[in-house]
N, C-alpha and C positions, 0 to 999 in steps of 0.2 A: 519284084515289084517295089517303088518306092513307098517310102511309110511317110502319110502327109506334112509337111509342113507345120509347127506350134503356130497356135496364135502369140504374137507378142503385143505389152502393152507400153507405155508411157514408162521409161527409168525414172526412177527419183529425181536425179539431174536435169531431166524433161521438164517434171512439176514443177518442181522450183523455180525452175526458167521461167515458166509460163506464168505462176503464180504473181512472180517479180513483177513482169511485164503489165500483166491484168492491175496490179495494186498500181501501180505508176498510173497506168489512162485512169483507175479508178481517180486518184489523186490530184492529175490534170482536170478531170470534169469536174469534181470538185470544189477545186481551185478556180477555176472559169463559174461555177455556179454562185458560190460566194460571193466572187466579185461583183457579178452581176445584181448579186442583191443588194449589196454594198451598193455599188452604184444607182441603183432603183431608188431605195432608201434616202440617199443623200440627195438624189432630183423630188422627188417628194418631199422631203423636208426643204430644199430651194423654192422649190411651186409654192408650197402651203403659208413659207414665210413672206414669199413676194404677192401673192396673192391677199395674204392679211393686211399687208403694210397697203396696197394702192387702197384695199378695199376703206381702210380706215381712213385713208386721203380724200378718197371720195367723197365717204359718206359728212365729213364736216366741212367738204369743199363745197357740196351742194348745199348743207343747210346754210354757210354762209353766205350763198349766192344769195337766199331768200332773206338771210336777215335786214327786217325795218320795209319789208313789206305789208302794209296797211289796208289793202281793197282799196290803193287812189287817194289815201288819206295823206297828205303832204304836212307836216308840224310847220309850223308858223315860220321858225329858225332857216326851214331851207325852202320857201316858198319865195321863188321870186318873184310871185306876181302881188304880194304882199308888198304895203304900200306902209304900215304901219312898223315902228319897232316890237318886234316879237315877243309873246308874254309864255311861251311856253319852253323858255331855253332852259336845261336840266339843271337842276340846282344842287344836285348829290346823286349820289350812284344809287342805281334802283334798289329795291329789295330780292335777293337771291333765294333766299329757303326760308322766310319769312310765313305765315300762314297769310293769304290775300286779305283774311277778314281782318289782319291790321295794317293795310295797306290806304296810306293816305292820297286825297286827290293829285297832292304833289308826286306820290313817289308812282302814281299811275302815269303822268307827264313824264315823268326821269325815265319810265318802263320804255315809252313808245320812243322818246328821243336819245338815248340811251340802248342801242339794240346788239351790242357787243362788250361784255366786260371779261377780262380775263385777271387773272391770279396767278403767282408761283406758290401758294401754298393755298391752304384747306379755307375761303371766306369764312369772315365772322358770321357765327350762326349755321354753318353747315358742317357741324362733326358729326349730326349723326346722318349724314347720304353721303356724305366724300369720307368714305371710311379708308383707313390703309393706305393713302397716297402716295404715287411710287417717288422716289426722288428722281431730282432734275426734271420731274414732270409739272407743266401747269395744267392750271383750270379753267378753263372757257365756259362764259353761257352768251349760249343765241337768242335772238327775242322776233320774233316776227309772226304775224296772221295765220291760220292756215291758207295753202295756198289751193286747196278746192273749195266749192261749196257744201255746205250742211246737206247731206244724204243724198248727193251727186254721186254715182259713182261709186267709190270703195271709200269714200268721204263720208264720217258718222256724221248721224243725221243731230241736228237741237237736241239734248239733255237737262234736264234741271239739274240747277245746281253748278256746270258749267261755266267756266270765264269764256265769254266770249267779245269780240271787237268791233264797235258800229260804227262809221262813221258818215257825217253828214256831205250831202252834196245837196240840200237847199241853201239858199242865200240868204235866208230870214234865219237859219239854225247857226251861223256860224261863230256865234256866243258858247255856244254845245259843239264843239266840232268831232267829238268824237267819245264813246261811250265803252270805257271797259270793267266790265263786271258779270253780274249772275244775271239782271233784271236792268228795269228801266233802257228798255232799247226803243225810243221811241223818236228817234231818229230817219231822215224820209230820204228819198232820191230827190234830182232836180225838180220834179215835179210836184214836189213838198206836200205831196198826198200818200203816195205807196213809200210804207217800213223799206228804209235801207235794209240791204244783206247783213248777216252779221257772220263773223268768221270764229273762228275757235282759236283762242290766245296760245300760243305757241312759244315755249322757253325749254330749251336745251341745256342741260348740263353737259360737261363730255370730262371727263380725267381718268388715269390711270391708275390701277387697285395693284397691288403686289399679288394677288394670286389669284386663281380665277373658282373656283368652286370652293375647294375649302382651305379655310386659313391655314397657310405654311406649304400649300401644295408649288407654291414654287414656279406658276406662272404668270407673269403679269399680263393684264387683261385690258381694254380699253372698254367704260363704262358709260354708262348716261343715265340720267336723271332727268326724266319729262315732270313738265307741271301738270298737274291734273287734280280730279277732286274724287277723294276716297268716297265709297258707297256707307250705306248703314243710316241707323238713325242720327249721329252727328258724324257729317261729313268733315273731311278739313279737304280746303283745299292748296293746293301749292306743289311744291316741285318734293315727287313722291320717290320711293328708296330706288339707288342708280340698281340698274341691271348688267349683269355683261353681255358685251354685242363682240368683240372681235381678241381673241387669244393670241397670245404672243405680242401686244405691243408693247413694248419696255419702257419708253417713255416718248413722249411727245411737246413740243415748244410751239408757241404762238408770239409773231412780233406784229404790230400793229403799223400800218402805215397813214401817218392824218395828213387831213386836206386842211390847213391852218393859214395857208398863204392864197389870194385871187390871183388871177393869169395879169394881174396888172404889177404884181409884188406886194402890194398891202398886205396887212393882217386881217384875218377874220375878225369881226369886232361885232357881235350881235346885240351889243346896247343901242345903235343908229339901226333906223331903217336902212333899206337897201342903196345903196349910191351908185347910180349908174357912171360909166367911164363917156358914156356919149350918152344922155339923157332919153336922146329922139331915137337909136337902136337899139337900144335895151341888150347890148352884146356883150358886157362886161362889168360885172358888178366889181366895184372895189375891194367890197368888204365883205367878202362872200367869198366862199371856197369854187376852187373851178370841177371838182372832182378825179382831182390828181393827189397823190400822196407828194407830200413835202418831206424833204430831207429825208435824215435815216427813220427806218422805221424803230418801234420802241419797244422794249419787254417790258409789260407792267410787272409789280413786285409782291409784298403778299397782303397788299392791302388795295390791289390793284392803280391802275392811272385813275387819272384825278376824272372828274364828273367834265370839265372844257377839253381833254382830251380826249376824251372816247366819245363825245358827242360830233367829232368832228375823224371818225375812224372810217375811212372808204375803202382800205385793203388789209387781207394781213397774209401774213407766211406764215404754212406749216410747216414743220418737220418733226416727220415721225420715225421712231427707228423700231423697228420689227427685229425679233429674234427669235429663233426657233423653238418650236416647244418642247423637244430633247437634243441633250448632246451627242454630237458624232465622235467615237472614241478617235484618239490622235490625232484630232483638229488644234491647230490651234494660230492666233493670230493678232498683227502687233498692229492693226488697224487701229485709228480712231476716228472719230465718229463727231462733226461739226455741224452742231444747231444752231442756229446764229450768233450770237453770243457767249452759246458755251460752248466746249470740247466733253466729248465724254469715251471712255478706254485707254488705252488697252484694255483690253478686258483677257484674263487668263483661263475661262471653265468650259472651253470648246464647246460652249453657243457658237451657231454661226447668226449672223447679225447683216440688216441692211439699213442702209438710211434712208428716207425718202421725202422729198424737199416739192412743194408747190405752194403758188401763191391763188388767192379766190379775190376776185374784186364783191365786193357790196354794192351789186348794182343797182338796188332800190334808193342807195345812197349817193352814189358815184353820179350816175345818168342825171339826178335830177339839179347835179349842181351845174351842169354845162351848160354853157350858152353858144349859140354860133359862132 
């Protein structure tokens, strides 16, 4: 009778083989898992940076759409149905971080016809809200109405204390044509019985902080500063401490395009009334801007452009450069990066980085200079 067969198992030589084998696919999957995160990683940090940069585009593309929008209220300077020479052309650059209660009748005028001032560096009077200011970064402020009504909507309702914007559309008011303050809104529609609407005065700051939560952390952030008026027994009101709205913007440039020439070639000249080019069509004022930008557009500096050039500002260009909120290890890139006027990079610290370049008309401004 035969004696059964041993069981045999796996030789050493076996294991080790197998062993070998096993750590290899372990090492492949691995290798393919990595990657895979790596590249997850770096599309999320591409997403999140290109996403900051339009979001920041946007968001001051659209408030300057609104800037020097008034509820219909037209300043004297761009009213061509204005027969008179204009008494309310800006006479100096409005008040920026000023408290409103020292805000004179005049610098309430420079406010409404004056609705775009920008800066390369920190305005006088605002070190303490433009804190940290990134380089090669400017400063912008918007100025314009709300553009809902008072308790319309998701639109806050009248508050005491409030700046708000009234203006007239009786014919007998047009000595008072318009009313910005806390009180005294006693300003009427065409029918010069029923209170005109009043809107809530709207002033924008926007500039970029070196870090975005706490000092040294290393992100630069893009900020704003709204005017409003603090609660408590003594209020103040005016443009209150910036906040941060969008992480990763490095810096950002503003060039202003003016409307200084009419479609006929004259100069704007707002000491004459309006001079028509054909009297009988009223299709061409001489001395009036057509609502086109002239020549190059211009970077103000750090005491900003003069009070005759920004009163006459219909476009401007942004550019914004977004960069990421951490480094990707072994990136690295000899890109540089063109705001209109300046250059900025190489840059050596594997940020990845984008530019992003749009222009916004000021079409409360633009439209109302056109003629047929």
């Amino acid at each position: 009778m035969r004696r059964a067969d041993r069981q045999q198992g796996f030789t050493l030589v076996e294991l080790m083989v197998a062993v070998t084998v096993g750590l290899l696919i372990m090492a492949g999957v691995l290798t393919l898992y990595l990657n895979l995160r790596r590249t997850n990683d770096d599309m999320a940090k591409t997403n999140a940076l290109i996403e900051n940069g339009r979001f920041a585009v946007g968001l001051m593309q659209e408030d300057l759409a609104h800037a020097g929008f008034w509820n219909g209220y037209v300043p004297q300077f761009d009213d061509l149905t204005a027969s008179d020479i204009p008494g309310d052309v800006p006479t100096a650059l409005a008040p920026v971080c000023a408290d409103f209660s020292t805000w004179t009748a005049q610098d309430k005028v420079n406010a409404v016809g004056i609705v775009v001032q920008a800066y390369s560096a920190v305005p006088s009077g605002c070190s303490g809200i433009v804190t940290d200011l990134a380089a090669n970064s400017d400063v912008v402020v918007i100025r314009h109405a709300e553009n809902c009504s008072p308790g319309v909507g998701t639109c806050d309702a009248v508050a005491a204390g409030k700046v708000y914007f009234q203006s007239s559309f009786c014919d007998s008011e047009t000595a008072n044509a318009f009313v910005l303050g806390t009180s005294g809104f006693i300003l009427h529609k065409r029918d010069c019985i029923t209170l005109a609407e009043r809107r809530k005065f709207i002033t924008n700051l926007y500039y970029v902080r070196t870090y975005a939560v706490t000092a040294g952390d290393g992100i630069p952030t893009l900020m704003r500063a709204q005017f409003d008026s603090t609660g408590g027994a003594s209020p103040t009101t005016g443009l209150q401490a910036a906040v941060p709205l969008i992480e990763g913007v490095e810096a950002f440039r503003v060039e202003l395009g003016l409307d200084n020439v009419s479609d006929s070639g004259a100069a704007v000249n707002y000491a004459q009334a309006v001079a028509w080019a054909d009297i009988s069509t009223k299709t061409s004022p001489t001395n009036r801007g057509d609502g086109a930008p002239d020549g190059s557009f211009v970077h103000c500096g750090a005491t900003s452009c003069t009070a005759a050039e920004l009163t006459n500002v219909v476009e401007a260009r942004l550019y914004v450069l977004a960069r990421s909120r951490t480094t990707t290890p072994g990136y690295s890139s000899d890109k540089t990066y063109v705001l209109g006027g300046t250059t900025l990079g190489p840059y050596t610290d594997s940020y990845k980085r984008h530019l992003f370049t749009s222009s916004a008309t000021l079409v409360n401004v633009s439209r109302r200079r056109q003629t047929p």
